[in-house]
RODO-2510 file (C-alpha; in nm, 4 decimals, decimal comma):
residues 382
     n   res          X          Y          Z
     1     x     0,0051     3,0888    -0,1835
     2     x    -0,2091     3,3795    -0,2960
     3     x     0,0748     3,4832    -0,5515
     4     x     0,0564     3,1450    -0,6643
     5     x    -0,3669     3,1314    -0,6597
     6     x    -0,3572     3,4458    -0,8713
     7     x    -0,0985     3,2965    -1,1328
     8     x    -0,2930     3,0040    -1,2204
     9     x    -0,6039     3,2194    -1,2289
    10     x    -0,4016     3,4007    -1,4941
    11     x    -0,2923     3,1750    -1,7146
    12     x    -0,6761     2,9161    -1,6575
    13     x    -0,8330     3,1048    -1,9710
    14     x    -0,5998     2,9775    -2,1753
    15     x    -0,6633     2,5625    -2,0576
    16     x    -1,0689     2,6457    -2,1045
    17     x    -1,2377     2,5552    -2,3800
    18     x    -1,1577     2,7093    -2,7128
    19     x    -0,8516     2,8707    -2,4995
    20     x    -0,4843     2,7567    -2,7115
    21     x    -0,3732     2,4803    -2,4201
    22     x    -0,7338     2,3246    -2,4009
    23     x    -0,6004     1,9589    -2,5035
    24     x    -0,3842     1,9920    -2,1865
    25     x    -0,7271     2,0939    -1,9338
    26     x    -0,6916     1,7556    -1,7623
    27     x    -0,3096     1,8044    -1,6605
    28     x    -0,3896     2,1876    -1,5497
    29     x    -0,7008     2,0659    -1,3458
    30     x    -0,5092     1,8150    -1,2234
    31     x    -0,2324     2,0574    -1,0581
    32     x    -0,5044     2,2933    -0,9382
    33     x    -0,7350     2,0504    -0,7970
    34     x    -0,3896     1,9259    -0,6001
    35     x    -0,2980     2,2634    -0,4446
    36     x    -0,5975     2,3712    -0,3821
    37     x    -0,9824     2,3542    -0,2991
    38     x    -1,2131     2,3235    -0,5706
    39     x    -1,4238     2,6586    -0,5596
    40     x    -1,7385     2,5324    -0,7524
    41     x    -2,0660     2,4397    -0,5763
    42     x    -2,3828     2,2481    -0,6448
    43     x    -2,6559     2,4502    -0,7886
    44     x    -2,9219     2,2649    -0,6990
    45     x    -3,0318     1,9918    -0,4848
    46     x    -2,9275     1,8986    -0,1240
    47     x    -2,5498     1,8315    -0,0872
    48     x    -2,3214     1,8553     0,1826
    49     x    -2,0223     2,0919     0,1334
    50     x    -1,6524     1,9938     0,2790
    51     x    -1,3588     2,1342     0,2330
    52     x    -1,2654     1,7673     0,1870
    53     x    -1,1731     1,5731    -0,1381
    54     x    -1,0222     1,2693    -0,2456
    55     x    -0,7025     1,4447    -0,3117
    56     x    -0,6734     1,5507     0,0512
    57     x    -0,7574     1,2176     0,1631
    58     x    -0,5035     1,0587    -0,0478
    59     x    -0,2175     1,3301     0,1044
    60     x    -0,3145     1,2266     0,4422
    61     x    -0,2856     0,8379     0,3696
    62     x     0,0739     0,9425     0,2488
    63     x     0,1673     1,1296     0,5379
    64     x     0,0774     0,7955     0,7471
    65     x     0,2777     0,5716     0,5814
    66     x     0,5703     0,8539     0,6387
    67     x     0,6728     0,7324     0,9690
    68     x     0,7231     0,3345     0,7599
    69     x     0,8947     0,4993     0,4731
    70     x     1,1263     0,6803     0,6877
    71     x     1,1721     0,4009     0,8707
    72     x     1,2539     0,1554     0,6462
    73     x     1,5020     0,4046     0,4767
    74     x     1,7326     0,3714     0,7710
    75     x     1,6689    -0,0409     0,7961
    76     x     1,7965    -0,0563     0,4405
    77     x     2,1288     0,0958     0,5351
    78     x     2,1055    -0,1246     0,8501
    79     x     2,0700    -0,4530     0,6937
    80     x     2,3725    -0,3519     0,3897
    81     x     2,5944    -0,2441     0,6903
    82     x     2,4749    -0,5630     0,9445
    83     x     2,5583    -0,7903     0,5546
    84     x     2,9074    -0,5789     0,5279
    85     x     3,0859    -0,5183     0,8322
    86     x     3,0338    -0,1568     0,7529
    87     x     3,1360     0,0093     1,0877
    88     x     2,8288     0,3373     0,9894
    89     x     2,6719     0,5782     1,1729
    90     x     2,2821     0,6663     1,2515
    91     x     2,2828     0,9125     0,9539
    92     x     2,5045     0,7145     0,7070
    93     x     2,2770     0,3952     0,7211
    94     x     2,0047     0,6616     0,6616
    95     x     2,1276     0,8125     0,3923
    96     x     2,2648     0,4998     0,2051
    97     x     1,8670     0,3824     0,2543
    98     x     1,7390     0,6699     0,1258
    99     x     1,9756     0,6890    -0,2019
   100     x     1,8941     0,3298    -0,2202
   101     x     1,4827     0,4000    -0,2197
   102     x     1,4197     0,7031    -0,3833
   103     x     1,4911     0,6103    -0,7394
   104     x     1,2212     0,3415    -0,6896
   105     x     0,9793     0,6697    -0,5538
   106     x     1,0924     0,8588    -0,8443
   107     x     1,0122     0,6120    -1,1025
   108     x     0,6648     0,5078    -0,9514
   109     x     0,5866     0,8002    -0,9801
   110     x     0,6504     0,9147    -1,3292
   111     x     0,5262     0,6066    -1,5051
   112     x     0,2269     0,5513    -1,2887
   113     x     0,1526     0,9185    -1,2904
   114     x     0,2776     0,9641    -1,6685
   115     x    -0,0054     0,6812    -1,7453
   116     x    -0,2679     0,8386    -1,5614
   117     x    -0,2010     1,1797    -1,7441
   118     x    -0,1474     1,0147    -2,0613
   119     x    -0,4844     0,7789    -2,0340
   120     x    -0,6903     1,1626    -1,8588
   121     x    -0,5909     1,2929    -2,2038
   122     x    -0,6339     1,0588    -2,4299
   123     x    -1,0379     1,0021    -2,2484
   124     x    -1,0545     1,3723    -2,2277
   125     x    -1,1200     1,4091    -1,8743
   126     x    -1,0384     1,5142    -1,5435
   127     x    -0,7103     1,3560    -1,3882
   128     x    -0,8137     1,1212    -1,1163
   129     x    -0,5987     1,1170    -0,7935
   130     x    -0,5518     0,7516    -0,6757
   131     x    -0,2038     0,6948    -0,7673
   132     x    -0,1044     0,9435    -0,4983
   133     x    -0,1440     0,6905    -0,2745
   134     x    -0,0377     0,3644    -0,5266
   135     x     0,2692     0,5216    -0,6229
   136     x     0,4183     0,5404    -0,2830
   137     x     0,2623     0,1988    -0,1475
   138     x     0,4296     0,0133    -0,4345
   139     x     0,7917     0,0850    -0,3848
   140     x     0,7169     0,0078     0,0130
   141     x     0,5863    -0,3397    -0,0598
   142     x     0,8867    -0,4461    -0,2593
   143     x     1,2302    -0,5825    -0,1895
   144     x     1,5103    -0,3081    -0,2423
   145     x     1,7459    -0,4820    -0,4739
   146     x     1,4653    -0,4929    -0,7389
   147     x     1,5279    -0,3350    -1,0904
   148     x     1,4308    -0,0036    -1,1632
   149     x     1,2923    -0,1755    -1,4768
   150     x     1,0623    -0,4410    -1,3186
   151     x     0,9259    -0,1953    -1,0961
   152     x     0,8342     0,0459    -1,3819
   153     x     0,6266    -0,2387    -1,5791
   154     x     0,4636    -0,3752    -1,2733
   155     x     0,3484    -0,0182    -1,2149
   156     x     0,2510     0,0177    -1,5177
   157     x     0,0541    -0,3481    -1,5273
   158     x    -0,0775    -0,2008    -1,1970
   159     x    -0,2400     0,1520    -1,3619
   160     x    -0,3410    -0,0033    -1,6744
   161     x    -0,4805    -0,3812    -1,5746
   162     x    -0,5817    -0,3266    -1,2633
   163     x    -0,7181     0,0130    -1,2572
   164     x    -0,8077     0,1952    -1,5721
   165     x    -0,9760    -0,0896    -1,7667
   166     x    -1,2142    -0,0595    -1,4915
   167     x    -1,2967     0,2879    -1,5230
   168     x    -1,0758     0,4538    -1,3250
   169     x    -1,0180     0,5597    -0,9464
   170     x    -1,3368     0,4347    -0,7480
   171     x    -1,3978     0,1560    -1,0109
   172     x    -1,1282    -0,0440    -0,9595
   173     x    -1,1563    -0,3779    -0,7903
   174     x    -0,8355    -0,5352    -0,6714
   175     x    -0,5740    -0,2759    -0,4883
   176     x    -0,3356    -0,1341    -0,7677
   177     x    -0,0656    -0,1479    -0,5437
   178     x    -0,1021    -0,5821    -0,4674
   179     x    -0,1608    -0,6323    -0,8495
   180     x     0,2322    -0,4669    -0,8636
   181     x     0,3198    -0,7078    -0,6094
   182     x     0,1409    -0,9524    -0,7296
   183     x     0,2652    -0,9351    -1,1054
   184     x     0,6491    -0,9134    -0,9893
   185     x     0,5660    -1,2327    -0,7022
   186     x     0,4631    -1,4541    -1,0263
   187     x     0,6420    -1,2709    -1,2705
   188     x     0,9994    -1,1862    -1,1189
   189     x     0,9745    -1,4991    -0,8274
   190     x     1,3500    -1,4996    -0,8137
   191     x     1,3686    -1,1015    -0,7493
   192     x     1,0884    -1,0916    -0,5128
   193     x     1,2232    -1,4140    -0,2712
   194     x     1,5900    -1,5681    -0,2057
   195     x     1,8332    -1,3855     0,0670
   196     x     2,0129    -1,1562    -0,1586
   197     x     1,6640    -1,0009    -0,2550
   198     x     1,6604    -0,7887     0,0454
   199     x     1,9929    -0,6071     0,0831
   200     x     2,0838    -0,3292    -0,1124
   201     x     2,3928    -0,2716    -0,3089
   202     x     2,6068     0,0528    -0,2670
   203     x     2,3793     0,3231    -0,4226
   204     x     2,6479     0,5128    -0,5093
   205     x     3,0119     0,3900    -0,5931
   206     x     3,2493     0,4556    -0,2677
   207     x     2,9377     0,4844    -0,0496
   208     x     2,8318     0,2381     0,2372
   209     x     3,1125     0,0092     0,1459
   210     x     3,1803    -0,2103    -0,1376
   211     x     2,8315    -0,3913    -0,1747
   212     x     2,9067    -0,7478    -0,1216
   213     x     2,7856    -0,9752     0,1631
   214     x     2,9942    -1,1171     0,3800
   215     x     3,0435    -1,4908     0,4067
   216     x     2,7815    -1,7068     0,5913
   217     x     2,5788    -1,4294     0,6318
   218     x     2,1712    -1,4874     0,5453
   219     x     1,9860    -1,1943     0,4635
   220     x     1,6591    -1,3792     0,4353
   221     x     1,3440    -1,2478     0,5585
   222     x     1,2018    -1,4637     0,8815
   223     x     0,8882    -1,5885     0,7376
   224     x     1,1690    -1,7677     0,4982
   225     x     1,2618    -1,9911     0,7737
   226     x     1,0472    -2,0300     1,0173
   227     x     1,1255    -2,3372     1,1600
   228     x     1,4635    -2,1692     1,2282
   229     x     1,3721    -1,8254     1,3499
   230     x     1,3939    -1,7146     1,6510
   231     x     1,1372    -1,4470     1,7450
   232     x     1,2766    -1,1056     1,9293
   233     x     1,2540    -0,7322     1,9590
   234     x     1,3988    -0,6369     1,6391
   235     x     1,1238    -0,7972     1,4891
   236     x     0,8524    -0,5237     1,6260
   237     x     1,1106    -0,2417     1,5736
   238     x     1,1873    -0,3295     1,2305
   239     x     1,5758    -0,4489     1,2012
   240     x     1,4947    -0,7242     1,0238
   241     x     1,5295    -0,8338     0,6601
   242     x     1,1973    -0,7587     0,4526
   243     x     0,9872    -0,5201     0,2058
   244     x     1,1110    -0,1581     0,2716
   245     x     0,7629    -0,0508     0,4713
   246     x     0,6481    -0,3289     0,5901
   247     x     0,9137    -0,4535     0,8545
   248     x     0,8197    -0,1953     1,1904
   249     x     0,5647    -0,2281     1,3716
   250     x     0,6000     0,0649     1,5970
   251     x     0,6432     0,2495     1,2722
   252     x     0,2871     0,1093     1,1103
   253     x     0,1106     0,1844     1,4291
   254     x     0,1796     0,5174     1,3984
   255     x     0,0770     0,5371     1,0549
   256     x    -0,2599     0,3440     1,1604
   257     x    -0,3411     0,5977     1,4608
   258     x    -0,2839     0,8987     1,2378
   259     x    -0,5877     0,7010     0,9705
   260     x    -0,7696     0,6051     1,2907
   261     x    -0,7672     0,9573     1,4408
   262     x    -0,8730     1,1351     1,0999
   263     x    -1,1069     0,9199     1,0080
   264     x    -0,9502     0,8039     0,6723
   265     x    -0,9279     0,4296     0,7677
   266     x    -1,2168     0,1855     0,8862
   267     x    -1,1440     0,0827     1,2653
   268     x    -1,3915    -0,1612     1,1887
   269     x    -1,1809    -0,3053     0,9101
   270     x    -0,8736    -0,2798     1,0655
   271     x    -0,9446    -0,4459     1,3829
   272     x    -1,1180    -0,7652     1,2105
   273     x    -0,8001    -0,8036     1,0306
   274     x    -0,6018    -0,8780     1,3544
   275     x    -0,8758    -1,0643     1,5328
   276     x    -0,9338    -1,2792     1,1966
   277     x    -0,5160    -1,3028     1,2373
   278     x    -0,4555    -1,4011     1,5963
   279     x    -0,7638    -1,6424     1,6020
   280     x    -0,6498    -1,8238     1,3260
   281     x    -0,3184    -1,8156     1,4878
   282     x    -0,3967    -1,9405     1,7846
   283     x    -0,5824    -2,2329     1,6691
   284     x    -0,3233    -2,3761     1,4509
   285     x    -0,0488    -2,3036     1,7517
   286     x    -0,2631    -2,4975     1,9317
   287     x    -0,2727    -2,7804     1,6636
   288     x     0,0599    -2,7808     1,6469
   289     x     0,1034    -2,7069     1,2980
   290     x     0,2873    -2,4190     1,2670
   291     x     0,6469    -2,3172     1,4494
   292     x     0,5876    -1,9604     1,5508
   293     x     0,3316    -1,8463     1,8326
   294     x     0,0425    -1,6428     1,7101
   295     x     0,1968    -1,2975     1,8137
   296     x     0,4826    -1,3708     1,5801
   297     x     0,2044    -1,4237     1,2706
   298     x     0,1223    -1,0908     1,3357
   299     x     0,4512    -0,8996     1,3651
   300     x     0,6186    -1,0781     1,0846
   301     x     0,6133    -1,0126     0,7152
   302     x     0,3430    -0,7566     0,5564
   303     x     0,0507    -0,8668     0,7900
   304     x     0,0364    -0,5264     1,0233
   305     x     0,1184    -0,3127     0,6707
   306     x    -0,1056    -0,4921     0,5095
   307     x    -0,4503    -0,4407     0,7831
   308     x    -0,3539    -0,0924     0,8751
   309     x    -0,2477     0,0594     0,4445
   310     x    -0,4023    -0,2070     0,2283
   311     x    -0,7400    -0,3872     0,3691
   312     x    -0,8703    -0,0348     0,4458
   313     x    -0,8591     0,0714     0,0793
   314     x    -1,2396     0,2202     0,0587
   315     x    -1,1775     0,1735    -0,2909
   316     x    -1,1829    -0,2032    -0,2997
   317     x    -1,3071    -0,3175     0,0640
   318     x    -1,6506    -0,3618     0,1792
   319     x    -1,8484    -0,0482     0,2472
   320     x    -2,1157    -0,1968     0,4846
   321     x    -2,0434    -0,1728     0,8527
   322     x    -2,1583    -0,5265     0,9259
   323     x    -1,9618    -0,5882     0,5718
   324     x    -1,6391    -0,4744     0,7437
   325     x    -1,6040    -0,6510     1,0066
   326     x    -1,6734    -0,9935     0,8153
   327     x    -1,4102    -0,8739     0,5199
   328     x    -1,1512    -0,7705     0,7198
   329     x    -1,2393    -1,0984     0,9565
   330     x    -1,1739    -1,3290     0,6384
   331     x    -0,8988    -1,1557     0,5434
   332     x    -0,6619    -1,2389     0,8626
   333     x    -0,8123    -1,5766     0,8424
   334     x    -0,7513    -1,6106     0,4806
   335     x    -0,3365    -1,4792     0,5520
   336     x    -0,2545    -1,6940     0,8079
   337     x    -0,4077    -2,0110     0,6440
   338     x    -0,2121    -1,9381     0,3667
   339     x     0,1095    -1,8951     0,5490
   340     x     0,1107    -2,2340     0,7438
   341     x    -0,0595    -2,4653     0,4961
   342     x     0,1342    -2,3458     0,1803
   343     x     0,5064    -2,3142     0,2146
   344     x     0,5211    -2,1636    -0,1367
   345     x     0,3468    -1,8761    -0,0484
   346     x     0,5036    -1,7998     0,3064
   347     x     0,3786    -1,4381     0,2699
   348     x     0,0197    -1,5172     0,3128
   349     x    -0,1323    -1,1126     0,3139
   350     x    -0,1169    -1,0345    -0,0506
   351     x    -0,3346    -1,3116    -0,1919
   352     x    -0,5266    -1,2711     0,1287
   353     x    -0,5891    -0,9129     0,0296
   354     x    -0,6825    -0,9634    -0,3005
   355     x    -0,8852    -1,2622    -0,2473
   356     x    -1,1487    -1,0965    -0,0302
   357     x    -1,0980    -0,7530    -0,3001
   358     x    -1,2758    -1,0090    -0,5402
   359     x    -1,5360    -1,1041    -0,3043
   360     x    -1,6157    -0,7652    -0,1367
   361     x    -1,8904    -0,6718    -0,3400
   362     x    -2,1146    -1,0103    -0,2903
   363     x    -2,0621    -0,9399     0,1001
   364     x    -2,1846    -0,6202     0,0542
   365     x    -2,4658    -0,7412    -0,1340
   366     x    -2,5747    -1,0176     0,0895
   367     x    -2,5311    -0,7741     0,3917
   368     x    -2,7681    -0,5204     0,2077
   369     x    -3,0124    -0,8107     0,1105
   370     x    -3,0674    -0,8820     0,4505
   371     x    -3,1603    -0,5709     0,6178
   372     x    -3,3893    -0,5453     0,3416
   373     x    -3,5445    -0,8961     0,4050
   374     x    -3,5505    -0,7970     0,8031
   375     x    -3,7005    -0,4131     0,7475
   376     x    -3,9969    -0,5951     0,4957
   377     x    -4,0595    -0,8562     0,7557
   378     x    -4,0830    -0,5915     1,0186
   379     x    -4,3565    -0,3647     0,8131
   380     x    -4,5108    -0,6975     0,7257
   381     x    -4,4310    -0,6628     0,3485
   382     x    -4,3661    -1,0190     0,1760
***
């Protein structure tokens, strides 16, 4: 690493102003921000000093949602071999997963990054670092037969309509990452439901059979049928039909206590999400209108993914502790309502999500309004 320090302390002269590469400062602050600690301090004032940045934030939200990527690798070879008849081992279902989800990694990456370099330029400054995080969510929230090409413009209607017209990382105010989704659910309907949209083809030519499902056989993700489903195990491991990241539960709990136990995520948030959830759930089990218990709600579809990776966003949730708990309270409300009383949308979490994105700032303002009103009426100020 100190070869490496000393290298790009070499060649920064030349990236500085009036240096040859200055019109390419952004994309050489943006590597060197990335592998290491900014060295500058404040001058002046009182500030606290961390070795902490956003960057290292985002890198630890990624490693979380590891153990789900990983995961869901091996449950795409699963389902294409469960589809096939392909008699597979442990590793060749992993592998065939992971051929089948890296190319949509790959090309998250380079157009969501490519427009965030692109845009840093163009504005002349500093590369911001919130697609680190985006550009791995995105390909986790969608099914694995999509085309490399829809992916690439919802990412890019992502990064440019839902983020930069805002101003940026921190400005934003719907997650980047459910405006993807969101754009290919109304967009690409047909590609992002029906039972073939969840089982990959062969990757590669030869590998993990011949592709093709077998007769009779429904690859359909549960919340597709729920009047026919029959809840069980595989359904809180993860062997089931569904978005690449969001199917394990195990898997998303350990993502959730690596945020919990660094302090990334809001327990706050988090928690009011499921309570919101299983309230809800319970209440219309009790009414009789839906066909699943309320601990199926819960384990099915995006709703775990979507409390523990996407309502904690600090970005676009509420930043008031009282504000929390209501948001992510309205939010599991919100999913669940959605789910029972609207067939057409059976996965509930995304409009939930970005419902309550929209309305996070007036909570925070009406939460902030009335401490003030109760501190003035405690000084006796009117």
């Amino acid at each position: 690493m100190k070869a490496l320090r000393n290298y790009l302390d070499k060649i920064k002269p030349s990236f500085e102003k009036d240096g040859k590469l200055h019109a390419f400062r952004s994309i050489f602050d943006g590597f060197e921000t990335f592998l290491f600690v900014p060295n500058t301090t404040a001058k002046r004032g009182v500030h606290i000093h961390d070795a902490i940045d956003s960057k290292r934030i985002m890198s630890m939200v990624v490693i979380a949602l590891m153990p789900a990527l990983l995961f869901g690798m091996y449950n795409v070879g699963y389902q294409h071999a469960l589809a096939t008849g392909w008699d597979a081992s442990f590793m060749d279902m992993f592998i065939f997963g992971m051929l089948a989800v890296m190319p949509k990694i790959v090309v998250s990456y380079a157009v969501g990054l490519g427009i965030e370099f692109a845009w840093a330029q163009w504005k002349g400054e500093e590369i911001q670092e919130g697609y680190l995080v985006s550009g791995i969510l995105i390909p986790l929230i969608v099914p694995v037969n999509l085309p490399l090409w829809m992916l690439a413009i919802a990412v890019a209607f992502a990064v440019i309509i839902g983020k930069e017209i805002f101003g940026g990382t921190g400005m934003n105010i719907f997650n980047p990452a459910l405006m993807a989704r969101a754009f290919l659910f109304f967009a690409y309907p047909q590609k992002m439901t029906g039972d073939q949209a969840w089982i990959a083809d062969s990757p590669i030519f030869g590998f993990g059979g011949n592709g093709t499902l077998v007769d009779g056989f429904s690859g359909a993700t549960p919340l597709a049928h729920l009047d026919t489903y029959t809840f069980n195990i595989n359904a809180v491991y993860g062997l089931i039909p569904g978005s690449i990241g969001e199917t394990s539960v195990i898997a998303i709990a350990i993502g959730a206590v690596i945020l919990l136990c660094t302090g990334i995520a809001s327990w706050k948030t988090m928690i009011s999400v499921f309570v919101g959830g299983i309230l809800t759930g319970l209440l219309f089990e009790n009414l009789d209108m839906t066909p699943i218990h309320w601990y199926e709600h819960i384990a099915l579809g995006g709703f775990c993914f979507g409390a523990v990776f996407m309502a904690t966003d600090p970005v676009t949730s509420c930043r008031t502790e009282c504000g929390k708990w209501i948001y992510g309270f309205l939010i599991g409300v919100v999913a669940i309502v959605v789910r029972v009383m609207n067939p057409g949308f059976p996965e509930g979490m995304m409009l939930a999500i970005l419902l309550m994105n929209m309305f996070a700032p007036a909570i925070d303002y009406f939460v902030v309004d009335r401490n003030i009103s109760k501190r003035m009426k405690r000084g006796g100020t009117k």
